[in-house]
C-alpha positions as CSV (number, residue, x, y, z in Angstrom):
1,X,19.0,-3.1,-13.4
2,X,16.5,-2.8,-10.6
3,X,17.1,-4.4,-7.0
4,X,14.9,-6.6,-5.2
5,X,11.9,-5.3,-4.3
6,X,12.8,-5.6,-0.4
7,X,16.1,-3.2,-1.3
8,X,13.9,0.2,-1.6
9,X,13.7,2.5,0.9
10,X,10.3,4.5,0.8
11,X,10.0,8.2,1.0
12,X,7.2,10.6,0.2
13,X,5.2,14.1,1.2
14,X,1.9,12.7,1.6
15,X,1.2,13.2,-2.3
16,X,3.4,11.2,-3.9
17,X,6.2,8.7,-2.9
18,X,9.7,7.8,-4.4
19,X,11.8,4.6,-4.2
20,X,15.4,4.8,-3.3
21,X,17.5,1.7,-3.8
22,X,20.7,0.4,-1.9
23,X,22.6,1.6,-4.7
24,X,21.2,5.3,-3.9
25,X,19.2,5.5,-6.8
26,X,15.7,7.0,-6.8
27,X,13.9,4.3,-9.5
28,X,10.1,5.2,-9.1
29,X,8.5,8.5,-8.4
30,X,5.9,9.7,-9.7
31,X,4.6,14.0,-10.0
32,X,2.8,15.8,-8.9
33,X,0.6,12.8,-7.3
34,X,0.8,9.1,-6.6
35,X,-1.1,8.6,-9.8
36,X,0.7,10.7,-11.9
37,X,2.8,9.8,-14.5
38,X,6.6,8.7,-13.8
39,X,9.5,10.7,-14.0
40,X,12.2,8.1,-12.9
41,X,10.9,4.6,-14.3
42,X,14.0,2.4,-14.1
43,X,12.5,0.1,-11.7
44,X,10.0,-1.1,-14.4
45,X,12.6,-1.1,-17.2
46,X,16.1,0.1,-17.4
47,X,17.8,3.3,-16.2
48,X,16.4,4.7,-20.1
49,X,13.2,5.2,-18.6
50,X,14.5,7.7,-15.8
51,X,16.5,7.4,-12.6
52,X,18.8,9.8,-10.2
53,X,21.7,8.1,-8.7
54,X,23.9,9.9,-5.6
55,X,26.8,7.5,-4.3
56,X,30.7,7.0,-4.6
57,X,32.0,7.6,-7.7
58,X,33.4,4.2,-8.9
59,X,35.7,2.5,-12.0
60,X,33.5,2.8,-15.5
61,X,31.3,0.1,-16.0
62,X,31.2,-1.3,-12.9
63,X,28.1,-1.8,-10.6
64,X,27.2,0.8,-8.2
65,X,28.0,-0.6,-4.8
66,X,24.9,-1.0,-2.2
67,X,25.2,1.1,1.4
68,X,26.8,-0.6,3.9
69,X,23.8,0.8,6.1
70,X,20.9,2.5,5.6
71,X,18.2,4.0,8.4
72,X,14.5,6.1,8.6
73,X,16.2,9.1,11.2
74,X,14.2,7.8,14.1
75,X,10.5,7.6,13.9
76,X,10.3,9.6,10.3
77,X,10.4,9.2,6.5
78,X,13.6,10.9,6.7
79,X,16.2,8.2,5.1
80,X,20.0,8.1,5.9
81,X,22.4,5.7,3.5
82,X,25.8,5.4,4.7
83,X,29.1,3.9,2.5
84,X,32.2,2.9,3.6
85,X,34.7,3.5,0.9
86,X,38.8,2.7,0.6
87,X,38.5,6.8,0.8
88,X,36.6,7.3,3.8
89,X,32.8,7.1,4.5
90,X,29.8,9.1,3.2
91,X,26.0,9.4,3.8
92,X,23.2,10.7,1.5
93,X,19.9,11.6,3.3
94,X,17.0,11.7,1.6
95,X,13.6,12.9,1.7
96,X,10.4,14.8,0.6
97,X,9.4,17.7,2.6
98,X,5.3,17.5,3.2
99,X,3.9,19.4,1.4
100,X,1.5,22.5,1.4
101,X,1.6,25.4,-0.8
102,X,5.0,24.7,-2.0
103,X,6.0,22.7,-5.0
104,X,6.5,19.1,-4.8
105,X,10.2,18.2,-3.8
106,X,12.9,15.5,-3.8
107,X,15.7,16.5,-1.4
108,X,19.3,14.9,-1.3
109,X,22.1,16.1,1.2
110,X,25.6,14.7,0.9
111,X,27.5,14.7,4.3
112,X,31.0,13.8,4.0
113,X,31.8,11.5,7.5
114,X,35.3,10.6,7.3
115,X,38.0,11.0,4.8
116,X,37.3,12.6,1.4
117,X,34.9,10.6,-0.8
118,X,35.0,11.3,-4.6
119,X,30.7,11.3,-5.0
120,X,28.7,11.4,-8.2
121,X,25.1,12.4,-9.1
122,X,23.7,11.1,-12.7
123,X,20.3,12.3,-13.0
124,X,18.4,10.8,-16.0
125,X,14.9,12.9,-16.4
126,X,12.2,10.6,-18.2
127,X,8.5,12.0,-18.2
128,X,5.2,9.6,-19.2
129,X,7.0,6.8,-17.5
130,X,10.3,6.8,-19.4
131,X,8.6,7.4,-22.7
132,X,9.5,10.9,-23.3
133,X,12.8,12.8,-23.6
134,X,12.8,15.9,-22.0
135,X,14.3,18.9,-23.2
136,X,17.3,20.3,-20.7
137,X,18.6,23.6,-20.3
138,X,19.7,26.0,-17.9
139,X,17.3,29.0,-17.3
140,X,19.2,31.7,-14.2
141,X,21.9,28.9,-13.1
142,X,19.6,26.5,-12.5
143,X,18.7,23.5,-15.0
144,X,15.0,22.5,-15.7
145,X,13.6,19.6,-17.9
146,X,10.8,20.3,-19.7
147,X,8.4,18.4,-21.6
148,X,4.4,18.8,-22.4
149,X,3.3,20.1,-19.9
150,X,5.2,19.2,-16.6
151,X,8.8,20.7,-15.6
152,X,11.5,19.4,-13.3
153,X,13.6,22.1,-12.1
154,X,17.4,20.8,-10.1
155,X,19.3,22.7,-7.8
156,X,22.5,22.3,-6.4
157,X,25.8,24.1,-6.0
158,X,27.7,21.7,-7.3
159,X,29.0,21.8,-10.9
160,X,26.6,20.0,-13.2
161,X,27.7,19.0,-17.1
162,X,25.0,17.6,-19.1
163,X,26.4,13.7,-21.1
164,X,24.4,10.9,-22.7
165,X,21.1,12.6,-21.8
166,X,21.9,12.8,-18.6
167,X,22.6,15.5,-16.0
168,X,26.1,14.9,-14.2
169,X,27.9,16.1,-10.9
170,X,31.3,14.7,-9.8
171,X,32.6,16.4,-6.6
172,X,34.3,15.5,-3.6
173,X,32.9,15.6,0.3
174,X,35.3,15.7,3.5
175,X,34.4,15.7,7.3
176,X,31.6,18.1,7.5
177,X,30.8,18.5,4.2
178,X,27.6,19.4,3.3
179,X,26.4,19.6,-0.7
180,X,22.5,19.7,-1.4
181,X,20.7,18.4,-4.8
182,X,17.1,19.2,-4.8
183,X,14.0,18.7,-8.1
184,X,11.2,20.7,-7.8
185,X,8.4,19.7,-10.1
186,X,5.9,22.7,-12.1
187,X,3.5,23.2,-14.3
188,X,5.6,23.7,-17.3
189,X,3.5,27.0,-18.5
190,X,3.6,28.7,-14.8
191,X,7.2,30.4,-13.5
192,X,10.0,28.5,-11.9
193,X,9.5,27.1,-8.5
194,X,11.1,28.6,-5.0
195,X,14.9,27.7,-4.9
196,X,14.2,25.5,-1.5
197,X,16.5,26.0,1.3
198,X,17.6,22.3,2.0
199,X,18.5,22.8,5.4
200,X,15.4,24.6,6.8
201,X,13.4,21.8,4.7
202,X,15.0,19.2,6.7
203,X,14.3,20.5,9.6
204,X,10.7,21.4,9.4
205,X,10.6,17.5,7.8
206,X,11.6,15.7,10.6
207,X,9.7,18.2,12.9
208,X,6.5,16.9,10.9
209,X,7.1,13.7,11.6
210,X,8.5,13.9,15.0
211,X,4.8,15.9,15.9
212,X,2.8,13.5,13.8
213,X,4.8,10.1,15.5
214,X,3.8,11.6,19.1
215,X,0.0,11.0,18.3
216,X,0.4,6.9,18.4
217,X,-1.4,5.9,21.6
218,X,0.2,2.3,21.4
219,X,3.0,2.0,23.8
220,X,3.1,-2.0,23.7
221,X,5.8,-5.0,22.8
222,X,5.6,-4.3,19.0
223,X,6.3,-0.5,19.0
224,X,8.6,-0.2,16.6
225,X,6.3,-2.5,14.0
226,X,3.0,-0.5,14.6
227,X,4.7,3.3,14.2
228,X,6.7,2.1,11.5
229,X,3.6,0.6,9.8
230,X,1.6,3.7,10.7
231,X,4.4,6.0,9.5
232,X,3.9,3.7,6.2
233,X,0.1,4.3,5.9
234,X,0.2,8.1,6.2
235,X,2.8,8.3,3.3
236,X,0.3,6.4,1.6
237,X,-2.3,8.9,2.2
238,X,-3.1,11.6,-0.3
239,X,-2.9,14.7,2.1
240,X,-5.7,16.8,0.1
241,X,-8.2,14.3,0.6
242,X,-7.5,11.8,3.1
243,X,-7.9,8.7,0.6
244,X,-5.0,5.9,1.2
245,X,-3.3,4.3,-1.9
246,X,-3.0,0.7,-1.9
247,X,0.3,0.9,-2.7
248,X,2.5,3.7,-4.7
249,X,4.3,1.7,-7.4
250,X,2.0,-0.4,-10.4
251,X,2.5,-3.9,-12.1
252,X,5.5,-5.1,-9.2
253,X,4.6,-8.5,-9.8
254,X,3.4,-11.1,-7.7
255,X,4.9,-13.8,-9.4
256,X,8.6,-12.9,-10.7
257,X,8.2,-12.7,-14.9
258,X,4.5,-13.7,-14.8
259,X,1.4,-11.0,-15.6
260,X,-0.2,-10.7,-12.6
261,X,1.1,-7.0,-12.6
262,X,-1.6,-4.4,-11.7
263,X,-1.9,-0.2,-10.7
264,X,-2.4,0.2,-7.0
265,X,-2.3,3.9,-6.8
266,X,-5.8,4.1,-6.0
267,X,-8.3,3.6,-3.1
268,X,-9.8,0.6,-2.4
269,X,-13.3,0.8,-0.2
270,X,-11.9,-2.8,0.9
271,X,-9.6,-1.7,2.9
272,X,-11.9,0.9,4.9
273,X,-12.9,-0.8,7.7
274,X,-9.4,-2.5,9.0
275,X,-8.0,0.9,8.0
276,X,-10.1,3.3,10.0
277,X,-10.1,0.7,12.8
278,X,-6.4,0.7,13.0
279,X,-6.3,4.5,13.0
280,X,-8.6,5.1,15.8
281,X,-7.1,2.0,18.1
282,X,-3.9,4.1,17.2
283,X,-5.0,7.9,18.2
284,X,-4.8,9.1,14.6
285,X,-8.9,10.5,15.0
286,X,-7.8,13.3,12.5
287,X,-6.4,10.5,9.5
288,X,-9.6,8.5,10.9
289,X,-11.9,12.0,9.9
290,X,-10.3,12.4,6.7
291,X,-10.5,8.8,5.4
292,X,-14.4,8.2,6.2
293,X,-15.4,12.0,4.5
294,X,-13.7,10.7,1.5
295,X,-15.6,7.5,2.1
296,X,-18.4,9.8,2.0
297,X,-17.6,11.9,-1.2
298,X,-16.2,8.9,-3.2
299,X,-19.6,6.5,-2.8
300,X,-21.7,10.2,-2.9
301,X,-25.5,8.9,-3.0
302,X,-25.3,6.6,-5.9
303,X,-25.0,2.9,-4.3
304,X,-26.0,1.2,-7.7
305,X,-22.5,2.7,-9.0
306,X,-20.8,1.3,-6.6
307,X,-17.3,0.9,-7.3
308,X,-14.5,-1.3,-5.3
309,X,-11.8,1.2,-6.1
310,X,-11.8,5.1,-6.4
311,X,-8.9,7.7,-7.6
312,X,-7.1,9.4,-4.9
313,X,-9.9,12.8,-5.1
314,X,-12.8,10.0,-5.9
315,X,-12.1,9.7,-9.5
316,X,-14.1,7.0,-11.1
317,X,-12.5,6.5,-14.3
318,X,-9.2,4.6,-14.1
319,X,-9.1,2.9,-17.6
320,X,-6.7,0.0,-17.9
321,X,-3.8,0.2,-20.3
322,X,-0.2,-1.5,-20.9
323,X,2.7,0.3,-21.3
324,X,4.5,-1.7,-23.9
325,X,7.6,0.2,-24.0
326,X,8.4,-0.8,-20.6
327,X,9.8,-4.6,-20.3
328,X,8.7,-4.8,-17.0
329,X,10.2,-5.5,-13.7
330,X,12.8,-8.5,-13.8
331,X,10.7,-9.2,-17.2
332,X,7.6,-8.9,-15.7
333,X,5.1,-7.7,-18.5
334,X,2.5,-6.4,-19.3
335,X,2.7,-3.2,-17.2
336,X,-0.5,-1.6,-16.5
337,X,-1.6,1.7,-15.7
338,X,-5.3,1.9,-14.5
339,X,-7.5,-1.0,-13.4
340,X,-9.9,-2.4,-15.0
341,X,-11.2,-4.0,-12.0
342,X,-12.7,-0.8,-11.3
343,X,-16.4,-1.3,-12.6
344,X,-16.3,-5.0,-11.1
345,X,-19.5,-5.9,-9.0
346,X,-18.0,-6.9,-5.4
347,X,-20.7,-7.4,-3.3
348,X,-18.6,-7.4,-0.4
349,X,-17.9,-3.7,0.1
350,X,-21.2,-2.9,1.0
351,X,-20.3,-4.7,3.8
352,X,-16.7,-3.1,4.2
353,X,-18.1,0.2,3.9
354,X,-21.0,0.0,6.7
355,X,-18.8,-1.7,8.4
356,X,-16.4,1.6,8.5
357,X,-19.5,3.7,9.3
358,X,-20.7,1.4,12.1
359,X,-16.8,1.7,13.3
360,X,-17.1,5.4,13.3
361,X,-20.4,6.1,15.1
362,X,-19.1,3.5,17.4
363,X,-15.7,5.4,18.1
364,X,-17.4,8.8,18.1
365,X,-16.7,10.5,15.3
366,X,-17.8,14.1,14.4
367,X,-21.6,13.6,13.5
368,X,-21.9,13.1,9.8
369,X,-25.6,12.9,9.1
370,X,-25.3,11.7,5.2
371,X,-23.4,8.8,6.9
372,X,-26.6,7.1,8.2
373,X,-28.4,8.3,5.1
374,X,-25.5,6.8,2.9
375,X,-25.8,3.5,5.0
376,X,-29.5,2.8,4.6
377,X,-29.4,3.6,0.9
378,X,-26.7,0.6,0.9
379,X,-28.4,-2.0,2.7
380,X,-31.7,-1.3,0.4
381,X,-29.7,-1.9,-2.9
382,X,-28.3,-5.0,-1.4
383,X,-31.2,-6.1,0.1
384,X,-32.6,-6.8,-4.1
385,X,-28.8,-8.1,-5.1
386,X,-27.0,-9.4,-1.9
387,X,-28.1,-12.8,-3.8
388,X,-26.3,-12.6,-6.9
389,X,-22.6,-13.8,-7.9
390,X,-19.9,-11.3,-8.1
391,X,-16.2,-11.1,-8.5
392,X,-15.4,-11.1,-5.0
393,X,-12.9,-9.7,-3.2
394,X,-10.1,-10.7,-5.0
395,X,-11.1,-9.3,-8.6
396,X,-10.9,-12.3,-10.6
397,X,-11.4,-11.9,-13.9
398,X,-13.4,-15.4,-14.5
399,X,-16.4,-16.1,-14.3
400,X,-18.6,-14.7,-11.5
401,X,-19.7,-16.8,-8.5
402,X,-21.3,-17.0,-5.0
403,X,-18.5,-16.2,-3.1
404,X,-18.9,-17.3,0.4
405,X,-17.0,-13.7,1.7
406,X,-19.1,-11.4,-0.5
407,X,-22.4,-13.2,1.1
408,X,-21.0,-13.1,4.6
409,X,-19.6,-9.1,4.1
410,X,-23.6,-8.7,2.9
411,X,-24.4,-10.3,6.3
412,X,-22.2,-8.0,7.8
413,X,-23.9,-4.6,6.4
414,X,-27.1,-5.5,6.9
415,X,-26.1,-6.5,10.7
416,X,-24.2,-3.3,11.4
417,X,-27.7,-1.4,9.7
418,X,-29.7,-3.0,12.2
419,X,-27.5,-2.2,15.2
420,X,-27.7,1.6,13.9
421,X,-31.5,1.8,14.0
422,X,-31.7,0.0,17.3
423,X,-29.0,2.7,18.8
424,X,-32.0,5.1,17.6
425,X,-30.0,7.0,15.4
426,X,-31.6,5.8,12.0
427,X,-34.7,4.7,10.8
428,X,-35.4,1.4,8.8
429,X,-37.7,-1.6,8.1
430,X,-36.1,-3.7,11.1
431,X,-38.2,-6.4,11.3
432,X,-37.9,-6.9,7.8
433,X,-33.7,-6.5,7.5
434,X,-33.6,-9.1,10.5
435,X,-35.5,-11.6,8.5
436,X,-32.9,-10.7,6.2
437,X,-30.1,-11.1,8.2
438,X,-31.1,-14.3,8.9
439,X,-31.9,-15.5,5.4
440,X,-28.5,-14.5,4.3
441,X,-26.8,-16.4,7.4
442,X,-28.3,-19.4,6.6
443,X,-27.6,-19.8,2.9
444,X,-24.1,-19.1,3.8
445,X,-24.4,-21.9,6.4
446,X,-26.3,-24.2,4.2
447,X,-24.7,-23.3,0.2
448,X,-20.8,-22.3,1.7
449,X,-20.5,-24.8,4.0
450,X,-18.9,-28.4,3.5
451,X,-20.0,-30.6,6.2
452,X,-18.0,-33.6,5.3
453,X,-14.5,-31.3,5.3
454,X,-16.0,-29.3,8.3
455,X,-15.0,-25.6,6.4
456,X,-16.6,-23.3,4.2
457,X,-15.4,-23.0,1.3
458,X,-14.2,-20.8,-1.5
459,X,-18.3,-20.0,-3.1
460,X,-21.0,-22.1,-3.5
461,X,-20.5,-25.9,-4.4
462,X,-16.9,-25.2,-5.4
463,X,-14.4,-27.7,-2.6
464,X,-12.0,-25.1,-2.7
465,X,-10.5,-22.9,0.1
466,X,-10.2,-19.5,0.1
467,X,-8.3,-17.1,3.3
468,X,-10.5,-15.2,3.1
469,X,-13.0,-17.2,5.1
470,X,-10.9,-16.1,7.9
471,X,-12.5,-13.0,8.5
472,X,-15.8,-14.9,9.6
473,X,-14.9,-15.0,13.3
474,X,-13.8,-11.3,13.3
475,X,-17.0,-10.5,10.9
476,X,-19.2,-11.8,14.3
477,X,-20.0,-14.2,11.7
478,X,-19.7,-16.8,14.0
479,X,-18.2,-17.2,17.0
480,X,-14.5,-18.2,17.1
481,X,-14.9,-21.6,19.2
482,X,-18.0,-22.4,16.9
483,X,-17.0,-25.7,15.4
484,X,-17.5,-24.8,12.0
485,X,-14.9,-21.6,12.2
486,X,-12.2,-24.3,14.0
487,X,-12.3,-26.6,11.3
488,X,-12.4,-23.7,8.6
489,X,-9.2,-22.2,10.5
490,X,-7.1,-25.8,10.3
491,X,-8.5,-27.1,6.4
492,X,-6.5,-23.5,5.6
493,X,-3.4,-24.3,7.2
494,X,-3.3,-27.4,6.1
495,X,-4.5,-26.8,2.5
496,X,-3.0,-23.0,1.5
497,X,0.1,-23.0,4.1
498,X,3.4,-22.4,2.3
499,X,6.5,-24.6,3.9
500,X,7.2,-21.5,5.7
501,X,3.6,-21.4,7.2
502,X,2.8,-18.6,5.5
503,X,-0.8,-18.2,3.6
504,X,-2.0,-18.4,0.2
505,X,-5.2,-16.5,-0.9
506,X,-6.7,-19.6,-3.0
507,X,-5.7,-22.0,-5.2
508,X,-4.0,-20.8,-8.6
509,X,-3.8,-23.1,-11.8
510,X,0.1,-22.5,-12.3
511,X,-0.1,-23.0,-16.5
512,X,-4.4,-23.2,-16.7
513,X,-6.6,-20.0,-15.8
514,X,-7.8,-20.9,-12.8
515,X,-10.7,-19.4,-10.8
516,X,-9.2,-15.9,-11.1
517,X,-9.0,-16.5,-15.1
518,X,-5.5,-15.8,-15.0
519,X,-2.5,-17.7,-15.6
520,X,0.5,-18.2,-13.1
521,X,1.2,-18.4,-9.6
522,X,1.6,-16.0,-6.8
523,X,3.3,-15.5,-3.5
524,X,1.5,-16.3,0.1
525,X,-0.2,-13.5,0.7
526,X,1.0,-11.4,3.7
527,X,-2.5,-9.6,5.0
528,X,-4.3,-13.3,4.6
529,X,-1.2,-14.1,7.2
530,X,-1.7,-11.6,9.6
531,X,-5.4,-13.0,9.8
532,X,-4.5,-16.4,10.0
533,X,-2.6,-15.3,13.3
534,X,-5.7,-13.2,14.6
535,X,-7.6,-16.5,14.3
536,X,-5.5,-18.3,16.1
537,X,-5.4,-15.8,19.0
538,X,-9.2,-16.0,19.0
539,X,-9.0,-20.0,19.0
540,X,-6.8,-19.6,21.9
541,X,-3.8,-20.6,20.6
542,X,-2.0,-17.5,21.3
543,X,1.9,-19.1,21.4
544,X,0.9,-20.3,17.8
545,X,-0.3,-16.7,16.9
546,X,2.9,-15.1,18.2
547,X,5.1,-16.8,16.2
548,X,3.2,-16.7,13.4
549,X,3.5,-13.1,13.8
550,X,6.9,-12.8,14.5
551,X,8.1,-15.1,11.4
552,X,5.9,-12.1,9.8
553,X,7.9,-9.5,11.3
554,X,10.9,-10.9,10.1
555,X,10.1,-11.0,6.3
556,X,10.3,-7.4,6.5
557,X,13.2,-5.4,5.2
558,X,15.7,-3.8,7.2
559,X,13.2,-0.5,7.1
560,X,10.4,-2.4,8.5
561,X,8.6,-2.4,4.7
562,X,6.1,-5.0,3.3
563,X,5.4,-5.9,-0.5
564,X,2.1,-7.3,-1.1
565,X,3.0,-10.8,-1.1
566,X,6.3,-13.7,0.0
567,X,7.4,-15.9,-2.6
568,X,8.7,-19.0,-0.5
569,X,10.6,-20.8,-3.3
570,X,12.7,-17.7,-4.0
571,X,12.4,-16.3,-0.4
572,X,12.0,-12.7,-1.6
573,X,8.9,-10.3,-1.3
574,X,7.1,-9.8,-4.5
575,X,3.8,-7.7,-5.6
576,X,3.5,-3.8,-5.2
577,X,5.5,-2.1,-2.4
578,X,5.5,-1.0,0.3
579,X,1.5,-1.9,0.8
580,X,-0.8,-0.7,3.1
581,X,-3.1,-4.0,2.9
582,X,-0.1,-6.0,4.5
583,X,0.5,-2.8,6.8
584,X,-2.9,-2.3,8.3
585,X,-3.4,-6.0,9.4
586,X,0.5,-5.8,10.7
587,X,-1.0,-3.0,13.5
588,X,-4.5,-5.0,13.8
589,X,-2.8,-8.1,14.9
590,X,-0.3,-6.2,17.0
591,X,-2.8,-4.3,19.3
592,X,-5.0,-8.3,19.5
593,X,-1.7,-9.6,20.7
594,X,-0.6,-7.2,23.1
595,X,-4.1,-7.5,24.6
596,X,-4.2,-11.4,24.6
597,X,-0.6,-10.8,26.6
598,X,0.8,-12.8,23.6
599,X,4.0,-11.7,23.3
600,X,7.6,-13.1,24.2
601,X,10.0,-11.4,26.3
């Protein structure tokens, strides 16, 4: 059985990511890439579909007991699990060495602390996401798993006997001892990968990081939240060409046995702009470079095609399908691979993505000329369709409708155009995109707006709230003491607030399909949070935006992680894990803090 969602420890090479559990059992990792298929599945189904346990050796049958303490090695991705044992005490560090020309690797070192700890390894090998038994042999001492065309090569010294379709080690560690496990993944038709050397590839990991760690320029109150965070979002980010996963697992559920389960292994142009912001108010220009030129490749010079979500290398093709062999996490089903919410029209990341250009010729970054190009070919297709109902920014799958963020995101890239061509560095119809701007400003103010509530509201005519209306303010929109913004701010905490003061992206129809044409519930969700407290610091009311953040803080685990999502009746964090769309805000509303002086202590 799977642990909580909050239980995993992440770990990755900036390719692909595994999740370790208390227990010390990887349950998810996908190779050779984030979107690749699984080789250790468990945490969608049972320990059938793949998983690799290290820890104390206990009685048959009974569960396998959770570290008494667990830790990243300072500011890195390297992960140390400790147990205390009637025997003595043990710790397993784990980790992925970043990876260049080498092969893709999971590395586990067993250090014997104290006494002498009886320690076994079960590794269970399940390729196309626990589907497929592999075949396992030894080739030269060392044991690959082979099957279509992937291979999974382990090496260790210790003794390994093969049982039940799984790959055993039982040995015993003392003070000082040292035993190394390490899989290697290949292209089943090329040769066997390098036997690593576990020590030097722990050394040049936490070098990496260390290096990478010394970049952040933030040295305020909430340290430890933003590096952590940031450490997050470059394991997120495919190294090859800079485009950030949502989110490394698929179809962790947002409501616990419900079917709003969906693939976030791919790259959402929402999340460009708070992204590239966050990395260039951090130091990280170079992530910063790397994420707008595959902005730049993925949207190429097609904007009718515009998609809201790309592969990690730009793919456009990310058909949807359920994996019906797999029951699902904690029953969770259907689990889905792809998303069909690919080829959705979302008007508002034509907004998103100018908005991430206008950031980086702000901020300085190295002159891309197609940038500019790529801009004005954006605001012309949206000048003809800006007026037309969409699916929004939260992909629902009912009917379309004006939503009130698409039109103000449309206000926001035609703005951000016309700032460009007055800086001189583009030309464009200006007098006729500032008609524009104002036409679409007021039919927002006019269609979205209810007068008698004093909010906008969810899309035209509808009375219902959505969070996302609290990006108007830091849109420019409108101004934050504008009276419409204040009373927009307070109907959404008192109309989507959890108990715990936590907030809800819109209304859901628990049993009916409501407005997202789906059935169910979800959890509040954490980046519509994290906006609700950078309202309130704009509002003024800073000691209410501090605690709001630091209740926010807290719902992370002990590794500093974030789901997507908090379900307040179960008090447990729910939807796919960790995710960067709950990170990035995290590090937006610590730099508006530290600069408002909002902070305790």
């Amino acid at each position: 059985m799977s642990g909580r969602i909050e239980d995993y420890a992440l770990i990755g090479d900036t390719q692909t990511a595994a999740l370790v559990c208390r227990d010390g059992s990887v349950d998810w990792l996908c190779l050779p890439r984030f979107d690749s298929h699984a080789v250790f599945a468990s945490l969608l189904g049972t320990e059938d579909h793949g998983f690799w346990r290290i820890g104390p050796a206990g009685q048959a049958g009974a569960a396998a007991p959770y570290a008494d303490r667990r830790r990243y090695q300072g500011d890195s991705l390297v992960l140390e699990s400790e147990w205390d044992t009637p025997r003595g005490t043990v710790r397993v560090i784990d980790f992925m060495p970043p990876r260049e020309d080498h092969a893709p690797q999971l590395v586990r070192i067993v250090e014997g602390v104290s006494g002498r700890v009886p320690m076994r390894s079960s590794l269970r090998m399940r390729f196309s996401y626990g589907r497929v038994v592999p075949w396992v042999h030894k080739v030269d001492q060392r044991t690959v798993a082979v099957a279509g065309p992937d291979s999974v090569w382990l090496d260790t010294d210790a003794q390994t006997y093969g049982k039940d379709l799984t790959t055993y080690s039982d040995f015993t560690v003392g003070p000082g001892d040292r035993v190394a496990f390490c899989i290697s993944w290949a292209p089943s038709h090329r040769a066997a990968p390098e036997v690593p050397d576990a020590a030097a590839a722990l050394a040049a990991t936490t070098a990496f990081w260390r290096e990478w760690v010394d970049h952040c320029t933030y040295h305020g109150p909430y340290r430890e939240a933003v590096v952590r965070s940031l450490i997050t979002l470059k394991a997120l980010t495919y190294g090859p060409t800079g485009g950030i996963v949502a989110a490394p697992t698929t179809s962790l559920p947002e409501e616990i046995g419900g079917v709003r389960n969906w693939d976030y292994r791919y790259t959402w142009l929402r999340d460009a702009a708070i992204t590239l912001s966050s990395l260039l108010r951090t130091g990280y220009r170079e992530e910063a470079q790397a994420w707008r030129e595959w902005l730049l490749r993925a949207v190429a010079g097609d904007p009718e095609n515009l998609q809201i979500m790309y592969g990690i290398a730009g793919e456009r093709e990310l058909g949807e399908t359920e994996l019906d062999w797999l029951p699902g996490y904690e029953g969770s089903r259907p689990v889905r691979v792809g998303n069909g919410a690919a080829h959705q029209l979302q008007l508002d990341v034509y907004g998103e993505v100018t908005e991430a250009l206008h950031l980086g010729h702000m901020t300085g970054l190295a002159r891309n000329d197609y940038a500019s190009v790529l801009q004005l070919k954006l605001i012309k297709y949206l000048e003809q369709h800006w007026d037309q109902p969409d699916e929004g920014i939260w992909e629902v799958r009912g009917p379309r409708r004006h939503f009130v963020h698409s039109k103000v995101m449309a206000w926001v890239a035609v703005d951000r155009t016309i700032k460009l061509i007055e800086s001189g560095d583009a030309d464009g119809p200006l007098e006729r995109w500032r008609e524009l701007r104002d036409e679409i400003h007021q039919d927002v103010c006019e269609k979205g707006y209810d007068k008698e509530r004093n909010t906008f509201t969810q899309s035209y005519g509808s009375k219902e709230l959505d969070a996302s209306l609290l990006l108007i303010p830091q849109m420019g929109f409108l101004p934050p003491d504008d009276k419409r913004v204040i009373g927009t701010i307070e109907a959404i905490q008192r109309e989507l607030s959890t108990p715990d003061g936590f907030i809800l992206r819109y209304p859901t129809a628990g049993e009916e399909a409501g407005v997202d044409g789906l059935e169910g519930d979800e959890g509040a969700f954490l980046a519509c949070s994290f906006w609700m407290a950078d309202d309130l610091a704009m509002i003024g009311r800073v000691d209410e935006a501090r605690h709001l953040f630091e209740k926010l803080l807290a719902l992370r685990n002990d590794l500093g992680l974030l789901a997507e999502e908090w379900d307040p009746r179960l008090q447990r964090q729910v939807g796919n894990f960790p995710q960067a769309f709950s990170h990035v805000p995290l590090i937006d509303t610590a730099l508006r803090l530290t600069a408002s002086g909002a902070y305790g202590g």
